[in-house]
Every structure is written in structure tokens, then in C-alpha cells.
N, C-alpha and C positions, 0 to 999 in steps of 0.2 A: 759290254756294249750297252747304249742306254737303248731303250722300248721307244716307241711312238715316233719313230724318225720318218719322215717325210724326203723324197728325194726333191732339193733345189733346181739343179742341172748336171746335166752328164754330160763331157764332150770329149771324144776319140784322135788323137793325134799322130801325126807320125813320130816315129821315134829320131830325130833330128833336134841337134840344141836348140834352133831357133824356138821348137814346140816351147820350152823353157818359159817364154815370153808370151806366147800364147794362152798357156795357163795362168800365169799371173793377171794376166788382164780379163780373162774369161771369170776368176775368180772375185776380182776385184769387183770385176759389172755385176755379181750375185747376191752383191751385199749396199745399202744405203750407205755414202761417202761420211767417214765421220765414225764409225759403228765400230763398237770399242775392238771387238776381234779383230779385222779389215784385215791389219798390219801383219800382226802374228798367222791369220791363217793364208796371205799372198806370201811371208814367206815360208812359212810349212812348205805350201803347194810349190814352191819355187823348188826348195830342196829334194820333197822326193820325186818331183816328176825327174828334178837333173839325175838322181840317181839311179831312175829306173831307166833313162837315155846314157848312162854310163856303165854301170852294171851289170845289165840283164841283155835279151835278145831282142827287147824292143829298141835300140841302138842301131843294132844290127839288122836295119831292116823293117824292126816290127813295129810296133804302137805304144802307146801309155795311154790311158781312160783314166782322167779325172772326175770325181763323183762330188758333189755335195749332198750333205743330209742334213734336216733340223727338227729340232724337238725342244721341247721345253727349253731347259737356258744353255743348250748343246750344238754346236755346229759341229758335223762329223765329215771328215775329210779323208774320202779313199781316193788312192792311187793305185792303180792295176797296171802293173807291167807284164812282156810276153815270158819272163822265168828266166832263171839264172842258171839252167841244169842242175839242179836240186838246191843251189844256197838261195837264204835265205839271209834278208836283212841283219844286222848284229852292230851294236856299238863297239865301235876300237877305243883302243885307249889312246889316253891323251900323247900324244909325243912330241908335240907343240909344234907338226908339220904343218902347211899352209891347203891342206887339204886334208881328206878323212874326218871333218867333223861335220857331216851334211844330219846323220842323223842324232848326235850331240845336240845339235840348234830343235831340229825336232822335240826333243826330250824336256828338252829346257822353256820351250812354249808350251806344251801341250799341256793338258789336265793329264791325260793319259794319250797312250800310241804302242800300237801294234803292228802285227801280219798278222794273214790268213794263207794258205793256201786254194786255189782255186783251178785246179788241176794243175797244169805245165805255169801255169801265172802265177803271182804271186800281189795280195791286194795288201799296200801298206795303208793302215787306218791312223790317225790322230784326231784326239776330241780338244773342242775348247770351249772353253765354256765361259757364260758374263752374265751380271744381271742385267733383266729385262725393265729397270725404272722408267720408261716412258710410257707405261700401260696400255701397249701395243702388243697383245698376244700371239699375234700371227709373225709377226718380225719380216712383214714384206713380203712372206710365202704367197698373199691373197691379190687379185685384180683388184679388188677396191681398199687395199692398204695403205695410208696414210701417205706412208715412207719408199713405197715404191717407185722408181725411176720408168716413168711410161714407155720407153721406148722397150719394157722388156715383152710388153704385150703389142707392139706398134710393129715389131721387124726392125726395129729402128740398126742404124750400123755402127754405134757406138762402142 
């Protein structure tokens, strides 16, 4: 896990596909349009939230908590579902079905991705990572950041 990570935004949904879309758009608003991650971490976020609304108890009733963090040239993307009765996340192998490769796609974006455990939950994590060539250190974390979209300080309903 890298050091010095900063939380973006946090937001708690119910466990319903629609959330799916919810997160992708919440993710999306986190970041300056254009921003070489965008793409790969809206669909990260797309895949393990659907997973955790298909796999686990958050489905059934319960929640997903998507997380952003950032730090140096590292966007880190947790996903927290309500637990699976002790399984835990695992890549399947290939069998060229039209489904099972949600955390496949994960793997194949990420720098790196894990789990945690967090009691009865379970927090799927994926890093990505880019360089920062516009010599903008903050990458939009700050109110007075170049590249930030003002309505994230305004309430705005974007």
C-alpha cells in the first residue's frame, strides 16, 4: 500500500445495480475530464462495486462504500462491501464465459489490487497510477487548484 494518501471522497450506497451508475459518475466527478486515469479507474470502480452488489450481502439488502485516496502519482480505489460469509474476492480462470471476468479487467488496469478484510466486510483495493507532467502537485485535492471543477466546493448538482 503506498504512504501519504489523502482521502478524495467517500460515498455509501445501497446495494441495488442501479448504485453501478452511481459510482461511476461519483468517480468520474473526483477527477479533471481528460485525466489520464479517468477511464481505467470509472471502470475499476464500475466492476468491483457490480461485484460487491452481486456477490456479497451488500446485494442482499446491504451497502457498497466507495473510497478514493491520493498521493503522490497513485489514485487508490477501495471498495467495501457488507461480506460474502467468509469468501473472499479470487480470479477465475479464463473459460471464455460472457461473465466471471469482472476482476480479470481489474488486474489488467491496475498497477496493483487487492482485499482486506474488515471484519464481516470485505475492502477490494486497486492502485493506478500516472505521471503528474503538468506540474500541478496537488492534482485537484486543493480549493485553490488550477484543475478543479468548482462546483465540487459550490454544492453544485453536477
Amino acid at each position: 500500500m503506498s504512504g501519504g494518501l489523502v482521502v478524495v471522497g467517500t460515498i455509501t450506497l445501497p446495494g441495488v445495480r442501479r448504485s453501478v451508475g452511481y459510482a461511476r459518475r461519483f468517480l468520474r466527478d473526483l477527477l479533471p475530464p481528460g485525466h489520464p486515469v479517468l477511464d481505467d479507474l470509472v471502470t475499476v470502480g464500475s466492476e468491483t462495486v457490480c461485484n460487491a452488489i452481486t456477490h456479497t450481502a451488500s446485494g442482499d439488502g446491504g451497502r457498497v462504500t466507495v473510497s478514493l485516496l491520493a498521493g503522490g502519482d497513485v489514485y487508490r480505489l477501495e471498495v467495501a462491501d457488507d461480506g460474502a460469509g467468509g469468501g473472499r474476492p479470487r480470479l477465475k480462470a479464463e473459460t471464455g464465459a460472457e461473465s466471471g471476468r469482472g476482476l480479470r479487467v481489474v488486474e489488467a488496469l491496475s498497477e496493483s489490487w487487492g482485499f482486506r478484510a474488515d471484519g464481516d466486510r470485505t475492502v477490494v483495493w486497486s492502485e493506478l497510477r500516472f505521471e503528474n507532467s503538468a506540474g500541478n502537485p496537488d492534482r485537484g485535492l486543493s480549493q485553490s487548484s488550477r484543475t478543479l471543477m468548482s462546483a465540487a466546493f459550490e454544492g453544485g448538482n453536477r
